[in-house]
Backbone as ProteinMPNN parsed JSONL, in Angstrom:
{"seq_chain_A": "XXXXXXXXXXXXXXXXXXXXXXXXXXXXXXXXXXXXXXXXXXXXXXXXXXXXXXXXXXXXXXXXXXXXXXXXXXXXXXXXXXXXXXXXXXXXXXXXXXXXXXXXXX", "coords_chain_A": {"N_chain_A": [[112.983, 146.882, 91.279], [113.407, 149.883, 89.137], [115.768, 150.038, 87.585], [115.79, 147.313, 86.757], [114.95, 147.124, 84.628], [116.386, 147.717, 81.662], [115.918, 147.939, 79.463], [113.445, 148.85, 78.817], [111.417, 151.296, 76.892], [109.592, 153.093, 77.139], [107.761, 154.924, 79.994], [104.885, 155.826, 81.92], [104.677, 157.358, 84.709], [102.71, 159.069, 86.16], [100.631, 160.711, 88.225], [102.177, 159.762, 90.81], [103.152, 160.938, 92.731], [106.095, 161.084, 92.648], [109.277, 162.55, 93.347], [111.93, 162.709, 93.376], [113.888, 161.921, 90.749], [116.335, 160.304, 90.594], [116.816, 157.812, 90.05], [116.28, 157.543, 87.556], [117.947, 157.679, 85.728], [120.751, 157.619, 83.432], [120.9, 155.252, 82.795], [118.5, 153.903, 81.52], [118.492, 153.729, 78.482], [117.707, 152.905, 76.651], [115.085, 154.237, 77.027], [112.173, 156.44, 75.146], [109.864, 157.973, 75.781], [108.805, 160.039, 78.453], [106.424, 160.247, 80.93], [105.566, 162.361, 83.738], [103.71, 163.634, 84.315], [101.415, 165.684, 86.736], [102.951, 165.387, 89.075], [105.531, 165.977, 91.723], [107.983, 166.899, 90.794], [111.147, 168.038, 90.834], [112.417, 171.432, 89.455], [115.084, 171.48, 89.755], [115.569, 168.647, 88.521], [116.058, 168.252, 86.366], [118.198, 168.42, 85.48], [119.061, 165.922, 85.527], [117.178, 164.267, 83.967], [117.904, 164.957, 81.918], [120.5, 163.318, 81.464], [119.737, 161.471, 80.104], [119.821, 159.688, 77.707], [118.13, 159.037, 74.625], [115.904, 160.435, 75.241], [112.904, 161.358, 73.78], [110.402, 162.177, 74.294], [108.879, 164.244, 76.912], [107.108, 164.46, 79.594], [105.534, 166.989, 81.705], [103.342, 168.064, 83.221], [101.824, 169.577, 84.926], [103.571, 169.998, 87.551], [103.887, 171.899, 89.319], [106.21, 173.739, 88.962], [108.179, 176.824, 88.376], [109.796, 177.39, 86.977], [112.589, 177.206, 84.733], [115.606, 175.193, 84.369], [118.88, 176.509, 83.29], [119.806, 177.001, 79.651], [122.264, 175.43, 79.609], [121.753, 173.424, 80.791], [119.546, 172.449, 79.923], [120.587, 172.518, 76.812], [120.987, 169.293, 76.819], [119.364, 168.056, 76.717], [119.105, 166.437, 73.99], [117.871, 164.814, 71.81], [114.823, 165.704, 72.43], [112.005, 165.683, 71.227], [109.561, 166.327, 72.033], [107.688, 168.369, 74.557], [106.194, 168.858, 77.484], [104.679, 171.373, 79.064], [102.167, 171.633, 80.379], [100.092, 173.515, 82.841], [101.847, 174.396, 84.688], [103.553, 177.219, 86.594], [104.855, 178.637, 85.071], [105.664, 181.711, 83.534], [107.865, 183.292, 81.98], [108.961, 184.527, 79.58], [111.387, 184.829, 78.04], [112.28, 181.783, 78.614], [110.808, 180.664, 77.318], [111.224, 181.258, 74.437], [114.013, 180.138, 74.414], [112.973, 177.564, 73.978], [112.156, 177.139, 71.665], [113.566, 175.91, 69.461], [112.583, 173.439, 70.032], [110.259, 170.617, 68.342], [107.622, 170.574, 69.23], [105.943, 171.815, 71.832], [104.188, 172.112, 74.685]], "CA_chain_A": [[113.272, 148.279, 90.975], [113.276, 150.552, 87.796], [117.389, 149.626, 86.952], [116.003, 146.303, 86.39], [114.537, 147.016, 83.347], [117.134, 148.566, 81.118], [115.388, 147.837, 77.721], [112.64, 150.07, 79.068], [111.46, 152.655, 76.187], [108.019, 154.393, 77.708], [107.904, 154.887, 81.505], [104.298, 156.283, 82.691], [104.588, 157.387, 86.022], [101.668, 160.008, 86.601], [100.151, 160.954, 89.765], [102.69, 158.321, 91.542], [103.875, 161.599, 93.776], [107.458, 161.037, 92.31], [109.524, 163.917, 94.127], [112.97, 162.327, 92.782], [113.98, 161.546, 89.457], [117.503, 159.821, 90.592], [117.14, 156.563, 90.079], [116.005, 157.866, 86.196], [118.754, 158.947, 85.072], [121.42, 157.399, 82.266], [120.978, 153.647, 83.205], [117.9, 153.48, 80.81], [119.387, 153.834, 77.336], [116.579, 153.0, 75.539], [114.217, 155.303, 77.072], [112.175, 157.655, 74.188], [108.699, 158.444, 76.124], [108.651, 159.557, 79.859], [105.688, 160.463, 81.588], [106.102, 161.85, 85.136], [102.962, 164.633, 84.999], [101.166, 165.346, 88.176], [103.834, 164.878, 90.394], [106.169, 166.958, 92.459], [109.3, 167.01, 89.946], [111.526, 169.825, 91.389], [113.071, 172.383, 88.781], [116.611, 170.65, 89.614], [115.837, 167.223, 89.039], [116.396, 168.258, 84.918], [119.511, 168.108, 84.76], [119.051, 164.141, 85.89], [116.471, 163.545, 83.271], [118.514, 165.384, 80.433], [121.431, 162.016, 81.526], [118.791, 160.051, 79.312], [120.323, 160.004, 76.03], [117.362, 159.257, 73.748], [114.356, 160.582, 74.95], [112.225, 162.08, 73.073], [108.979, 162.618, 74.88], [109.036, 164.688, 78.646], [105.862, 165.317, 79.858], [106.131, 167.14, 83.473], [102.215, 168.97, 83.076], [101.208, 170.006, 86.535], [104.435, 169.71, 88.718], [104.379, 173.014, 90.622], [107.17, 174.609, 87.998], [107.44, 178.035, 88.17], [111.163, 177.971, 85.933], [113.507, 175.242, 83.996], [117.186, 175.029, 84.343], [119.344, 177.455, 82.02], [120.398, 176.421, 78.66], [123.262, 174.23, 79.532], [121.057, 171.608, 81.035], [118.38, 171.969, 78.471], [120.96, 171.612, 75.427], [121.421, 168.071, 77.495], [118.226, 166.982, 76.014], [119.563, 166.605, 72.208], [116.914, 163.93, 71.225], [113.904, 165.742, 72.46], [110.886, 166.883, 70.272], [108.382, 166.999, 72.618], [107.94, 168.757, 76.448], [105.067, 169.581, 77.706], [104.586, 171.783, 80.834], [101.057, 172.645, 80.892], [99.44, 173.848, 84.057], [102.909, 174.795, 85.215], [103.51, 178.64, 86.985], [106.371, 179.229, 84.423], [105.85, 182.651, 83.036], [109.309, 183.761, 81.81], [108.776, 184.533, 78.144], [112.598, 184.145, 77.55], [112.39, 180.721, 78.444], [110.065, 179.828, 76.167], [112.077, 181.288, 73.166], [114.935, 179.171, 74.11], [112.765, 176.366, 74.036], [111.461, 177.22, 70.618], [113.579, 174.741, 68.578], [111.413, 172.042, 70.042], [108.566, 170.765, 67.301], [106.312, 170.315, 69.982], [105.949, 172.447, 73.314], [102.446, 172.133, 75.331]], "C_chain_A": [[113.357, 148.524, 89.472], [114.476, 149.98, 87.301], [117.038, 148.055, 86.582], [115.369, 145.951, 84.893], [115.025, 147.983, 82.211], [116.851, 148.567, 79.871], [113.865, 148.979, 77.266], [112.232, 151.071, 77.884], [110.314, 153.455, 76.511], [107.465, 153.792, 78.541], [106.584, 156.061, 81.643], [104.082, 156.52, 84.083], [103.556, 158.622, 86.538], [101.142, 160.148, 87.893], [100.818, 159.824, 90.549], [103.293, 159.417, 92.463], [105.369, 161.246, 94.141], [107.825, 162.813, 92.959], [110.982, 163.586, 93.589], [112.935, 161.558, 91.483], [115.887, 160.757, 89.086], [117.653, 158.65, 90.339], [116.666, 156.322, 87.81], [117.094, 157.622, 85.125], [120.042, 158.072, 84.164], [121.258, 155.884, 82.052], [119.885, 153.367, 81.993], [118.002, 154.238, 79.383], [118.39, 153.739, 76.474], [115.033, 153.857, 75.546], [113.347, 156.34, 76.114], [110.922, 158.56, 75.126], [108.713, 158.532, 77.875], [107.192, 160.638, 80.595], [105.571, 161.106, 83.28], [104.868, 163.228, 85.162], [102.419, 164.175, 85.773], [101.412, 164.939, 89.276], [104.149, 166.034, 91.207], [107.319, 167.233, 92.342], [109.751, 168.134, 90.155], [112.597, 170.216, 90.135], [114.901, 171.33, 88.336], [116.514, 169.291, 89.038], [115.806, 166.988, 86.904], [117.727, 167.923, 84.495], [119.554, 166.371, 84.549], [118.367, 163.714, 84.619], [117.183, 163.605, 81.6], [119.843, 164.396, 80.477], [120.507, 160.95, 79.943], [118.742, 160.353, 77.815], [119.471, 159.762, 75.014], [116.166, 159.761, 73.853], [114.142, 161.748, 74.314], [110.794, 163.106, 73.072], [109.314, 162.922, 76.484], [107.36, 164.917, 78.888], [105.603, 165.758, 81.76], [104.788, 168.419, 83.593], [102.463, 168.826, 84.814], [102.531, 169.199, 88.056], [104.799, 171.059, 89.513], [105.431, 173.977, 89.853], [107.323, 175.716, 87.781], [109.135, 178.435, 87.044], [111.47, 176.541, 85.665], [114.516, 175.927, 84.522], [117.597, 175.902, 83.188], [120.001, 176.993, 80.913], [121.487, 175.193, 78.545], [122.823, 173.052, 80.174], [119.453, 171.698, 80.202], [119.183, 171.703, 76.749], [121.285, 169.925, 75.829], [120.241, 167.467, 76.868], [118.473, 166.942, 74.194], [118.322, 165.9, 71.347], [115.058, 164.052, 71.367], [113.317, 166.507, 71.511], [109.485, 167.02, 71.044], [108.289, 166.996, 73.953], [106.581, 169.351, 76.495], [105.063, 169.748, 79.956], [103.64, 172.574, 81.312], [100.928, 172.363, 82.239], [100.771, 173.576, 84.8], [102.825, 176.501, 85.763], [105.053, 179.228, 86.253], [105.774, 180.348, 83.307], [106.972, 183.958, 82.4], [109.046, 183.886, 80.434], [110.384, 184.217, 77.638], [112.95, 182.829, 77.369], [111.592, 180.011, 77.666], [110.466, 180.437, 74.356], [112.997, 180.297, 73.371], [114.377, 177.868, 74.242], [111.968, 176.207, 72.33], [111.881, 175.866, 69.623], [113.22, 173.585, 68.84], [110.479, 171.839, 68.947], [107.539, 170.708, 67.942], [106.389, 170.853, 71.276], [104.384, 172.795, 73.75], [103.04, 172.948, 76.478]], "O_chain_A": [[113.378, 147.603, 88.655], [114.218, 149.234, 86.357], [117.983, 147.442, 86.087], [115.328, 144.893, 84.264], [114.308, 148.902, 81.814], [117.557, 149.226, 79.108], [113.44, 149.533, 76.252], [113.036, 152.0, 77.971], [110.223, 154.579, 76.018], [106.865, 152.721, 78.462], [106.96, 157.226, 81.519], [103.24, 155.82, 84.647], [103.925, 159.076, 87.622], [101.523, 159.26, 88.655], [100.082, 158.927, 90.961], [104.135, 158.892, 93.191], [105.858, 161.124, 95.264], [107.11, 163.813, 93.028], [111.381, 164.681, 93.196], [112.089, 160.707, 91.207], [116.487, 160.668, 88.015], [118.825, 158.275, 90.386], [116.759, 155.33, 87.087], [116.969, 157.422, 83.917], [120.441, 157.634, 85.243], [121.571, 155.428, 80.951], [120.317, 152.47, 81.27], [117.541, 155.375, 79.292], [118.261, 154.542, 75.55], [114.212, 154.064, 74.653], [113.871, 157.444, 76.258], [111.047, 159.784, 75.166], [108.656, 157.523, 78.579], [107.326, 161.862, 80.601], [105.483, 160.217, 84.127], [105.076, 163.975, 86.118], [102.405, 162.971, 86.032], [100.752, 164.406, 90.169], [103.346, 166.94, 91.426], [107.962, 167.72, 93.272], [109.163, 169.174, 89.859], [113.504, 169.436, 89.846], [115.476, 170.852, 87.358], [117.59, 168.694, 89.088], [115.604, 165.937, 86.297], [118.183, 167.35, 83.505], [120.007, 165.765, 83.578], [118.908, 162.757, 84.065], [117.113, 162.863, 80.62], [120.495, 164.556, 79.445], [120.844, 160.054, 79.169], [117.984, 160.97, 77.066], [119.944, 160.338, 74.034], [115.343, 159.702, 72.94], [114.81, 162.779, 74.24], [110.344, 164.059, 72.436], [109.872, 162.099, 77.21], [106.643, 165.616, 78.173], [105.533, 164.996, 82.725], [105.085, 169.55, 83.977], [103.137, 168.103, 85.548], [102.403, 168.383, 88.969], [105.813, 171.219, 90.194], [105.413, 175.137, 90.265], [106.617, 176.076, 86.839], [109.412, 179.524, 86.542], [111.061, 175.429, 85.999], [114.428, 177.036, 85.048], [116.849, 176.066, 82.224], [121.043, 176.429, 81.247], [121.551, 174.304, 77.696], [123.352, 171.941, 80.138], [118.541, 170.877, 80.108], [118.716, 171.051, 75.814], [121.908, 169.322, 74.955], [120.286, 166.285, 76.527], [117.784, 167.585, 73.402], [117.887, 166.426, 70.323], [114.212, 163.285, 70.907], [113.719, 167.56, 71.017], [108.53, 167.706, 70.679], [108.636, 166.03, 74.632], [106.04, 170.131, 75.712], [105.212, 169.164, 81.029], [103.683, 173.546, 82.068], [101.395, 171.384, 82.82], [100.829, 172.574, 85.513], [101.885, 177.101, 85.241], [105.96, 179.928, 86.705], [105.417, 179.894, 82.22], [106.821, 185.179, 82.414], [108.816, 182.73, 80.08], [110.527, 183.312, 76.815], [113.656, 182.45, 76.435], [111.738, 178.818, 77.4], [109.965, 179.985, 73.326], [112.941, 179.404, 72.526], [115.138, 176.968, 74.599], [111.326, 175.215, 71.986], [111.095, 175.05, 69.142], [113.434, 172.655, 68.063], [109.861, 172.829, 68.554], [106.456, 170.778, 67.361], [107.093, 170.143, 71.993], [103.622, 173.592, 73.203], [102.317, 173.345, 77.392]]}, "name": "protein", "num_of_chains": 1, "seq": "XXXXXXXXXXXXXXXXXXXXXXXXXXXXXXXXXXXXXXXXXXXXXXXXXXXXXXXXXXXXXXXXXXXXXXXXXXXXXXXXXXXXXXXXXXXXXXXXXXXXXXXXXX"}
């Protein structure tokens, strides 16, 4: 299993039809790069990923997304500079101001 590799820092998991992101979540400490587009990553399963105290890289392109979580589980990501959520159905223009102080948003 994933917990057995806690030194872990960049986790590609792409088209692996991940639907949970619980077994993600604070245990890998050294984490900066995670990969999980082309899955089936549900809306909720942010708060879990924002446990992961250094990353830096999200990439969650083409998971069905039509919203994020509201500010208090996106200031949970402190260490990120780059998210990308192309070919997502998230059209909320508010949420993409409060995602502005990112340096990098695809």
């Amino acid at each position: 299993p994933l917990s057995a590799l806690p030194a872990l820092q960049e986790l590609r998991l792409a088209c692996n039809g991940v639907q949970s992101v619980a077994s993600l979540d604070g245990r890998f400490q050294r984490l900066r790069s995670l990969d999980l587009s082309y899955n089936a990553v549900p809306m909720d399963a942010m708060a879990e990923l924002a446990k992961i105290p250094f990353l830096q890289e999200l990439d969650l392109t083409c998971n069905h997304l039509s919203r994020l979580p509201g500010p208090e589980v996106l200031q949970g990501f402190r260490q990120l500079e780059r998210l990308c959520l192309e070919r997502n159905q998230i059209d909320d223009p508010e949420l993409l101001v409060s995602l502005s102080s990112l340096p990098q948003l695809q």
